[in-house]
N, C-alpha and C positions, 0 to 999 in steps of 0.2 A: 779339589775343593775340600775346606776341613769342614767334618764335624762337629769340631772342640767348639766349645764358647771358648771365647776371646776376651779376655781382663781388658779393659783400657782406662784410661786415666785423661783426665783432662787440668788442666792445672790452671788454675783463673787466677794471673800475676794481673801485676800492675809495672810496666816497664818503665824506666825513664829513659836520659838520654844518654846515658853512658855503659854500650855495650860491654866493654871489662865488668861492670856493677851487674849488668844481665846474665850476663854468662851466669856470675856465681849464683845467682836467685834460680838458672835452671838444672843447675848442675844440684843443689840442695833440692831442689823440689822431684825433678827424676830419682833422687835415692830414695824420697819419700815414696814415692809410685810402685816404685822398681821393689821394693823392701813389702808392699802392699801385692804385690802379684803380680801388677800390671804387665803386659807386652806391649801396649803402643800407648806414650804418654804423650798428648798433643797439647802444645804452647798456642797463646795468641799470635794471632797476627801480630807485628811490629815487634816482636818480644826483643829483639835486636837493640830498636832504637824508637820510641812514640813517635806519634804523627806529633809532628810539632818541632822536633826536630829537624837541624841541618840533615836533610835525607842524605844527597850526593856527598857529603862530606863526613857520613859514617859506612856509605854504602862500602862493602868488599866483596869481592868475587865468593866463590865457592869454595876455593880453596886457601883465603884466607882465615887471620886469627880466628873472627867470630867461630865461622864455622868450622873449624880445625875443632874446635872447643867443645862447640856441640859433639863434633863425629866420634871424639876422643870418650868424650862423656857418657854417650851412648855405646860404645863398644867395652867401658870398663864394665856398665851395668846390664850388659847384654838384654839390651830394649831398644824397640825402635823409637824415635823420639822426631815429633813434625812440631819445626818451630818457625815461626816466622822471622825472616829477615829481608834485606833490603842488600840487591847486586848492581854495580854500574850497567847502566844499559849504554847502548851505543851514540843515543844521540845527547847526552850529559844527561838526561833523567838517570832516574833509576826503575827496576824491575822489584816490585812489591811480591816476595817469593817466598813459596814453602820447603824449606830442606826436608825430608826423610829421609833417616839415616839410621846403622843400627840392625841387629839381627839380620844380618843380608841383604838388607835393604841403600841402596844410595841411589836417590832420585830427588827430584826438584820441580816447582808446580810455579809459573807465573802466573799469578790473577789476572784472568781475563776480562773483569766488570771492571771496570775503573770508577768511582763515588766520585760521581760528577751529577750532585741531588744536595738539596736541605743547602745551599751555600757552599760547598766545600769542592775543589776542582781538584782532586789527587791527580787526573791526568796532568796537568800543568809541571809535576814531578816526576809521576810516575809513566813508565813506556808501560802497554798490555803486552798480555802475552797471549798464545793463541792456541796450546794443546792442550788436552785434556791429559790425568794423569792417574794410572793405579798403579799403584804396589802389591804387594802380597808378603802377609806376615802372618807367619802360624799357619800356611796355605788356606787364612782368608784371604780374598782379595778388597783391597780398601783402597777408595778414591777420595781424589783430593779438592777443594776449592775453598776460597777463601771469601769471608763479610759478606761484600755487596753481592758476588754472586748469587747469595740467596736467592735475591727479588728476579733470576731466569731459570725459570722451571725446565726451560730444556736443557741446560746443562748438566741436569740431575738424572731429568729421564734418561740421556745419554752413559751419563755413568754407569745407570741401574740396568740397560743394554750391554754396555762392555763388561757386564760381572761384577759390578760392585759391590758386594757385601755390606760393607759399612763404608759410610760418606763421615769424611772427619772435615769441620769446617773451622780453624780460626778465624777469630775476630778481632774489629776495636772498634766498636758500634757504636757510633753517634748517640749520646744521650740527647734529648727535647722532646718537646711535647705527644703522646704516641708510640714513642719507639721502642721502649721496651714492649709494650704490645705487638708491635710491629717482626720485632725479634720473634717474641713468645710463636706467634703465628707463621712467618716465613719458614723457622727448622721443622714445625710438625709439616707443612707443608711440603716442603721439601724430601724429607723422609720419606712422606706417601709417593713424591713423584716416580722418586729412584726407588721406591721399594727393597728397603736398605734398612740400618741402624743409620743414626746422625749422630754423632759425636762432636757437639757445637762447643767452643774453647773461646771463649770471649777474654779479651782485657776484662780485669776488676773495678769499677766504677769509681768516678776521680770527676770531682767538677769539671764543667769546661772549661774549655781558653779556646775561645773564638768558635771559628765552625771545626777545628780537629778533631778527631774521632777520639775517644779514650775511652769509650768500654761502658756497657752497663752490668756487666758481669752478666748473671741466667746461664751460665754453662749449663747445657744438659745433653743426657742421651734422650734420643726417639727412638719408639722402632716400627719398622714398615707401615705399620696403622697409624701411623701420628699419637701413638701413647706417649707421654713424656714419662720412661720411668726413673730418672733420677735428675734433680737441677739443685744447681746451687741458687743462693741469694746474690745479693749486689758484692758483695766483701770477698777479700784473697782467698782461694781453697782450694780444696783438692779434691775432685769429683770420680769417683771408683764406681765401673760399673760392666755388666756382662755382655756381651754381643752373642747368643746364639744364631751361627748361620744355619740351622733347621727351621728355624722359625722364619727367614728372609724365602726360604725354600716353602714352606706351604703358603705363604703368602701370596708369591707370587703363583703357585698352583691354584689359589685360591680365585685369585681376584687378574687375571692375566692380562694386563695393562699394557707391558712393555712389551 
């Protein structure tokens, strides 16, 4: 387990639906991070391809282009980089997934909550997936989940049992009425569960189109206490901030939840 504080980055894009055009907004934004200190730069959810998009018709395995792209990009900038894309699942859905990749890291996280809330059926597209995931970068250990899982707090607790250090969550968060409140309050929440840092990575805010999810920006870090100490606004940015795991360490000496 490290002592280091750990730099991370959160990068609040705005994707559309044309992965080759993605690639290059994260392959420019990670130089930005990486050039900034960061060790772990984490993308939105869908950074791949937006909800709104032909899913199954951009989806690619793991060891395709998209991600060939990422891996590549992440090992010239020796950083680990959690981006969200989109793999065929077996039964013609697809699998709404986190690659981490990068500084020794190669691992992958299927979201397990499926946004089947507010109008919108991503299972309809999306298969769940069913493990929980951490990594370990800079000998923190850092766990993974994505959007909706916010709203189950035992997924978190779970994390903050397996060792979680810091929980990194992409997003692409339903704007309407409430929500970004909604957002504001589920990561501090969340944070306290797992008694963790949060490192929440939302899409940049974009009107809607229909019930699809496209972002309301708010990236921010937490840390264990539900302090938010750094958020962006609704607009594209680059969010740079510290994770010390001593302080996840007296916390939980502190306050012994988990």
């Amino acid at each position: 387990m490290s002592t280091e504080t750990l730099r991370l980055a959160a990068a609040q894009i705005s994707s559309g639906s044309d992965p080759t055009e993605n690639l290059r907004t994260i392959e420019a934004e990670a130089a930005r991070a990486a050039e900034a200190g960061a060790r772990l730069v984490a993308f939105p959810e869908a950074s791949m391809a937006c909800f709104g998009t032909d899913l199954p018709a951009v989806a690619e395995p793991l060891d395709g282009a998209f991600a060939t792209g990422v891996r590549e990009c992440a090992a010239r900038l020796g950083v680990t980089l959690v981006v969200g894309m989109f793999e065929p699942a077996d039964d013609g859905r697809v699998h709404n997934t986190l690659l981490a990749t990068g500084g020794g890291v190669e691992a992958s996280y299927r979201k397990i909550h499926l946004f089947d809330a507010f109008g919108s059926r991503e299972s309809d597209l999306v298969a769940p997936g069913s493990d929980l995931v951490t990594i370990d970068v800079d000998g923190v250990s850092v766990g993974l989940a994505t959007c909706y899982d916010l709203r189950f707090a035992d997924q978190f607790t779970a994390l903050g049992r397996a060792g979680a250090q810091v929980v990194v969550v992409p997003a692409s968060w339903g704007d309407g009425p409430g929500k970004e409140g909604q957002w504001d309050l589920l990561t501090r929440s969340r944070a306290m569960d797992a008694q963790a840092f949060l490192l929440a990575c939302d899409q940049a805010w974009r009107p809607a189109e229909g019930t699809d999810p496209l972002g309301v920006g708010r990236s921010c870090l937490v840390d264990p206490l539900g302090v938010v100490r750094d958020r962006l606004d609704q607009a594209a940015g680059l969010l740079l901030a510290d994770a010390d795991p001593q302080v996840v360490a007296d916390v939980r000496a502190r306050v012994p939840i988990l």
